[in-house]
C-alpha positions, 0 to 999 in steps of 0.5 A: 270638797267633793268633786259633784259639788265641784262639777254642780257649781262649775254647771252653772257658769255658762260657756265663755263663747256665743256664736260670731266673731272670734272671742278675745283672748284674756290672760289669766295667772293660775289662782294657786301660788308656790306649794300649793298644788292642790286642785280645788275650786276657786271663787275669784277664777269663777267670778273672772269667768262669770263676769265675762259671761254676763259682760259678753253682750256689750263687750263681745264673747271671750276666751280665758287662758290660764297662765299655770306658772305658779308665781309668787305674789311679788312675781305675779304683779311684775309678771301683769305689769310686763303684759304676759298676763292680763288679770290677776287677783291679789290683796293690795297696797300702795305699791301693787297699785302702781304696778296694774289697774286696780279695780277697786271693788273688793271682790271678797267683800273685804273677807279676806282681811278677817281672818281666824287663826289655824293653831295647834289643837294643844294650844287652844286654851293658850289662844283661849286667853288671847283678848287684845294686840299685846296677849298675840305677840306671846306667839308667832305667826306663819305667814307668806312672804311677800304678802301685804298681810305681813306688813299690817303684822309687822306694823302692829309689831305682832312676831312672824316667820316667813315663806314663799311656799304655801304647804310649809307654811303648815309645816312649819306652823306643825314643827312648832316653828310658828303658832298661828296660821291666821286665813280669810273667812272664806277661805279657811274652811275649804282648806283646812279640808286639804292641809289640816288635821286632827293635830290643827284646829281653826279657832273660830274664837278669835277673829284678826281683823283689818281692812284688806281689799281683794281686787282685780287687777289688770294690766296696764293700757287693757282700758276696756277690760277694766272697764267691763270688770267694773261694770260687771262688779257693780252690776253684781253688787246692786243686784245682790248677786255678788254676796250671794255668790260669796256664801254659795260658792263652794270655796267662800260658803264655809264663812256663813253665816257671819253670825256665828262669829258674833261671840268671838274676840275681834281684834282690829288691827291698822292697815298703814299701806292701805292707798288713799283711794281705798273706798273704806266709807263705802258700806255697800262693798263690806262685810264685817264679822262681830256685834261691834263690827261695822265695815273695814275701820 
C-alpha cells in the first residue's frame, strides 16, 4: 500500500475532538500482535475512530489512546477483562465472551471466517486438486496459536502447527514445516504486499469457509461505550456505510468483488465454539463468497 493512498484514506476520518468539554479517554489495544510490526493501515482501528466520530453528537467527543503492547490474543482479552484497556477486536467463541462485552455485530461482515490459502507457488497443482475436507488433511496448516480459527481446524481434524509470532508463521509455511497459511478476505491481499513473495502465491481457487464473527469487544461495566458501538454499527449497517467501507478501505478492498471467488472451491467447515447468541440467522450482518454461499452456515 502506498503511503498517499494511506494518508488519502486516514483524510477522510475527521478529528476525534469538537470544541467543549474535555473529550474521554478511550483505551485501545494496538490492531498488530507478536511479530507483526509492519506499519500499514488497518480497518477495524479506523472503524473504532470512525464511529466515535459519528456518535460524538449524542455521546460527547472522545480521545483514542492506543495501548502498543503487542499482546497475544489470550493476553489480549485477559488484558480487557483486568480494565487496562478499553476495547479490542478479535474473532469470538464461548470463552472470550465471558471474558469482555461482545458486541455482536461482525465488523468484517463475517470475512474474516473465509479465508483462502497462502501456499507455496510449487504447490499449486497439489492444491489444485483439493475438492472437500478429506483432500486438505494431505497438508498441514500454519496457524497462530491461541486463535479461535485453530479449534474450528482441529475439530474438523484438518493437521496444523502453531505460533504466537505472526512472521514465523511465514517462515515456517517457506521451510516447508506447514503448507497452507489460510487469511480472511479482506485481509489477505494488503498482506501478502508485506510478507509475500514470488516463492508463495494466494490461491484464490479454494476457499475455507466457517462462521467466524469479528467483534468488539469492550471491557466489563464501560455500559455506555457498548452501547454507542452498537448504535453506531447498526446505523452504519442500514445505511450501507459499513459495506462500503469494507470494499474502500484500503486494508479489506482487496476482497472485492466477492464475485470473482464465484468459481472457487468452498469448502465449509463447522465452527463448535461459536456462542449460542452468535446472530447466524441475521442476513443483513453477512457476507458470503460462492454460487452456493448464503450467509455463515
Amino acid at each position: 500500500m502506498s503511503r498517499w493512498m494511506a494518508i488519502a484514506w486516514l483524510a477522510l476520518v475527521p478529528a476525534l475532538t469538537v470544541s467543549g468539554a474535555e473529550p474521554e479517554v478511550v483505551r485501545v489495544s494496538d490492531w498488530r500482535g507478536p511479530g507483526d510490526d509492519v506499519e500499514r493501515p488497518d480497518y477495524f482501528h479506523d472503524l473504532f475512530r470512525r464511529l466515535m466520530v459519528e456518535t460524538a453528537p449524542r455521546y460527547g467527543a472522545v480521545r483514542v489512546e492506543t495501548v502498543n503492547d503487542r499482546f497475544s490474543q489470550g493476553r489480549l482479552l485477559a488484558e480487557l477483562k483486568a480494565g487496562r484497556i478499553d476495547v479490542t477486536w478479535t474473532g469470538t467463541n464461548i470463552e472470550r465472551e465471558k471474558q469482555g462485552h461482545p458486541i455482536r455485530i461482525p465488523i468484517d461482515m463475517g470475512l474474516i471466517g473465509q479465508r483462502v490459502p497462502i501456499i507455496r507457488a510449487t504447490d499449486a497443482a497439489a492444491f489444485a486438486q483439493v475438492r472437500s475436507v478429506q483432500d486438505l488433511k494431505r497438508f498441514t496448516a500454519c496457524q497462530g496459536a491461541q486463535w479461535p480459527d485453530a479449534d474450528v481446524l482441529a475439530a474438523s481434524g484438518l493437521p496444523q502447527v502453531t505460533n504466537v509470532y505472526f512472521d514465523q508463521l511465514y517462515a515456517m509455511l517457506r521451510a516447508g514445516r506447514c503448507d497452507y497459511f489460510a487469511r480472511g478476505l479482506a485481509e489477505v491481499a494488503g498482506e501478502f504486499e508485506t510478507y509475500g513473495g514470488p516463492d508463495l502465491m494466494v490461491f484464490d481457487k479454494l476457499v475455507v469457509a466457517y462462521p467466524m464473527p469479528v467483534y468488539f469487544y469492550v471491557a466489563p461495566n464501560l455500559d455506555t461505550l457498548a452501547r454507542r458501538l452498537e448504535e453506531g454499527l447498526r446505523a452504519m449497517l442500514a445505511s450501507g456505510e459499513l459495506r462500503r467501507m469494507l470494499s474502500t478501505h484500503p486494508s479489506t478492498r482487496g476482497a472485492f468483488p466477492l464475485e470473482r471467488f464465484n468459481d472457487a472451491t468452498i469448502i465449509r467447515l463447522p465452527n463448535p465454539n461459536l456462542p449460542p447468541a452468535t446472530p447466524l440467522s441475521d442476513p443483513t450482518l453477512w457476507l458470503s463468497v460462492g454460487r452456493t454461499g448464503q450467509g455463515p452456515s
